[in-house]
ChimeraX commands (.cxc) that place a marker at each C-alpha (Angstrom):
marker #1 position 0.00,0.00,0.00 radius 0.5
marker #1 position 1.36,3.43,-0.99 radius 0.5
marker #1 position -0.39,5.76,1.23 radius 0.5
marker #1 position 0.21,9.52,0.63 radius 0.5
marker #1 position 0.77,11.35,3.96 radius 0.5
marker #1 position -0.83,14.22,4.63 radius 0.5
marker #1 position -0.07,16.79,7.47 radius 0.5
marker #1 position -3.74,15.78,9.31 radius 0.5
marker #1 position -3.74,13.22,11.59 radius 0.5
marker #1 position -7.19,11.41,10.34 radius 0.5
marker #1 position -7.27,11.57,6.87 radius 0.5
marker #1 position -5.34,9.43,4.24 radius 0.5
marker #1 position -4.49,9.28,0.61 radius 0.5
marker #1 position -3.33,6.03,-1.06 radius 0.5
marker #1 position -3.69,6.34,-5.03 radius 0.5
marker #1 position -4.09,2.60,-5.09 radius 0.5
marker #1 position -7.59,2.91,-2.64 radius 0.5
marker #1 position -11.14,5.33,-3.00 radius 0.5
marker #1 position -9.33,7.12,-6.52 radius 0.5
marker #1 position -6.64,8.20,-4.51 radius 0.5
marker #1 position -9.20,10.63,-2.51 radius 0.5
marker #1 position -8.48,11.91,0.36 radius 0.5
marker #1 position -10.80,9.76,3.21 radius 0.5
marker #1 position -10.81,9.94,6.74 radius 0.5
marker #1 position -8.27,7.50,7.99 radius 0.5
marker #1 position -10.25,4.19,9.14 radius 0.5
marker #1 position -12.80,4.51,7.34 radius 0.5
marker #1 position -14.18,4.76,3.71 radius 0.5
marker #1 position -15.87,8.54,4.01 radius 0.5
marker #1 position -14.20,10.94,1.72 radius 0.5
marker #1 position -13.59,14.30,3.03 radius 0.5
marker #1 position -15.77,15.76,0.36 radius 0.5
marker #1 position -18.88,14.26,1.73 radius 0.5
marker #1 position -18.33,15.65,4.91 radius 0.5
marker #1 position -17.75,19.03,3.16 radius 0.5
marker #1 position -20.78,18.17,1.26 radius 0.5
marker #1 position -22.79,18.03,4.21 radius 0.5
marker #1 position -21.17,20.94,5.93 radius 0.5
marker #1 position -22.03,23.32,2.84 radius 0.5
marker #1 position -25.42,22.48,2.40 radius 0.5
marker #1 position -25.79,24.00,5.90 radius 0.5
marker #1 position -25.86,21.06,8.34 radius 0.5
marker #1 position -24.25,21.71,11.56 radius 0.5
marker #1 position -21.82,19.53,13.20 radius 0.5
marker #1 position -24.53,17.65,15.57 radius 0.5
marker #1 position -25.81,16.53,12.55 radius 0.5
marker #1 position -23.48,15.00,10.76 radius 0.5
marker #1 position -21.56,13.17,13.59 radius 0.5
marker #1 position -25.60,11.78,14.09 radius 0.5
marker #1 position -25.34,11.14,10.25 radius 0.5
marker #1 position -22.01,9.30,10.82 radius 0.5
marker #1 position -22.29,7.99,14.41 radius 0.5
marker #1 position -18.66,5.97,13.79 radius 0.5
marker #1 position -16.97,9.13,13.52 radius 0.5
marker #1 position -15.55,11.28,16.28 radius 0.5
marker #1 position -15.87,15.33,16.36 radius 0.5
marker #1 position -12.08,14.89,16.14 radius 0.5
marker #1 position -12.55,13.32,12.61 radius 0.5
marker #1 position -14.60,15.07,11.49 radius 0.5
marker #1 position -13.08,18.69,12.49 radius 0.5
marker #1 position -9.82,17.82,10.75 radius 0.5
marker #1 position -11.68,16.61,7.58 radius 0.5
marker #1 position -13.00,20.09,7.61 radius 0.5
marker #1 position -9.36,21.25,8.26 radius 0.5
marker #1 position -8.05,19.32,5.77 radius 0.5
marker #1 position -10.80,21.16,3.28 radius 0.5
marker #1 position -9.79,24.53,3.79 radius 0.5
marker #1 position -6.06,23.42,3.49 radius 0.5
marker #1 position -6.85,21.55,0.15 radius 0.5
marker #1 position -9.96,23.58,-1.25 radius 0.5
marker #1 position -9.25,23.43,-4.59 radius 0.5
marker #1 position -8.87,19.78,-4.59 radius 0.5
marker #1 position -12.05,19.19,-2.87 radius 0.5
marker #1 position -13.86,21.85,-4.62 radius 0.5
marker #1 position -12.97,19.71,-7.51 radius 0.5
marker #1 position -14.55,16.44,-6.86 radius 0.5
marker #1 position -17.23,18.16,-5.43 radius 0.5
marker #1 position -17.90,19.66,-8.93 radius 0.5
marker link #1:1,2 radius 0.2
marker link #1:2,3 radius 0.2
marker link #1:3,4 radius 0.2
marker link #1:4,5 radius 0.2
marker link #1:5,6 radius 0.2
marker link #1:6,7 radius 0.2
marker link #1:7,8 radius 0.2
marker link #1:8,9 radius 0.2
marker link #1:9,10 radius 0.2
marker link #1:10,11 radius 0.2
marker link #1:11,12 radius 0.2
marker link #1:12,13 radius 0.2
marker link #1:13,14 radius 0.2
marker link #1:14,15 radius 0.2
marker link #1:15,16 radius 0.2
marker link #1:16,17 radius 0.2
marker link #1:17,18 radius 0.2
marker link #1:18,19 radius 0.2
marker link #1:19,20 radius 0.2
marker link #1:20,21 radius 0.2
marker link #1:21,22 radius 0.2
marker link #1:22,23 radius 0.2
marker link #1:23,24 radius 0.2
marker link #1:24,25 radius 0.2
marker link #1:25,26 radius 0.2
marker link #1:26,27 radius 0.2
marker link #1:27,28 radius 0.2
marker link #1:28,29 radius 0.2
marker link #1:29,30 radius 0.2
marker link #1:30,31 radius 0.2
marker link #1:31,32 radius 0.2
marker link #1:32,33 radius 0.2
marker link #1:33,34 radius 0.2
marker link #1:34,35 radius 0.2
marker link #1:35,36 radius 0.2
marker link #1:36,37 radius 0.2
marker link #1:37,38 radius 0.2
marker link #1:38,39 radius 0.2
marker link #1:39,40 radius 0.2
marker link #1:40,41 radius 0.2
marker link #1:41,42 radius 0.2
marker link #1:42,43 radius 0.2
marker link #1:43,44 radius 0.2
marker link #1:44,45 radius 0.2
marker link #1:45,46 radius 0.2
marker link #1:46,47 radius 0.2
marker link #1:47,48 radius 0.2
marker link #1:48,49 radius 0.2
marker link #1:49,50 radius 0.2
marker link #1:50,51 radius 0.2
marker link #1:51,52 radius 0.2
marker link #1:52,53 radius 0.2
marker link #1:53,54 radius 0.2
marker link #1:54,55 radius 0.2
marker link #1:55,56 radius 0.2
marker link #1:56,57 radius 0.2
marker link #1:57,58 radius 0.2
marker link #1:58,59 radius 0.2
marker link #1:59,60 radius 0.2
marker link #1:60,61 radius 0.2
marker link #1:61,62 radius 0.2
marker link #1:62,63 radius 0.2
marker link #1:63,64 radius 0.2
marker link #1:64,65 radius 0.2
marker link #1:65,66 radius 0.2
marker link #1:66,67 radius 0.2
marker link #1:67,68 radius 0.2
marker link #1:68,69 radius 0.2
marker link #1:69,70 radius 0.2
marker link #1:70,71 radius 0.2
marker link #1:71,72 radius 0.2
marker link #1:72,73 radius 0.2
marker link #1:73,74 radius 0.2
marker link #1:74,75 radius 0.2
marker link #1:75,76 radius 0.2
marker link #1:76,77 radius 0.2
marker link #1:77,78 radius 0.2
view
């Protein structure tokens, strides 16, 4: 496995795994369905309830890793 390691302690990029998308580590959620939720106005409550496997720790440095990465996001949320 040739994971790609990013600065963010819960998410993970292996081109061989999910398209090489960035995912939270542990799982098989991709950081742009988190940001998915988060932008069509969902508030945090709501998407841990939506995800009950996940912890706010997770899920706040998916977010992180968004605003870090935007552009690559942006563009598979496109």
């Amino acid at each position: 496995m040739s994971q790609i390691k990013t600065e963010h302690l819960h998410i993970e990029k292996d081109p061989d795994r999910y398209e090489g998308k960035a995912v939270i580590r542990n799982t098989r959620i991709p950081v742009a369905s988190i940001v998915n939720h988060y932008r069509s106005g969902m508030n945090i409550e709501e998407i841990l309830e939506g995800y009950p496997s996940l912890t706010p720790a997770q899920l706040f440095d998916a977010l992180s890793y968004y605003f870090d990465n935007k552009e690559e996001i942006d563009k598979e949320l496109s």
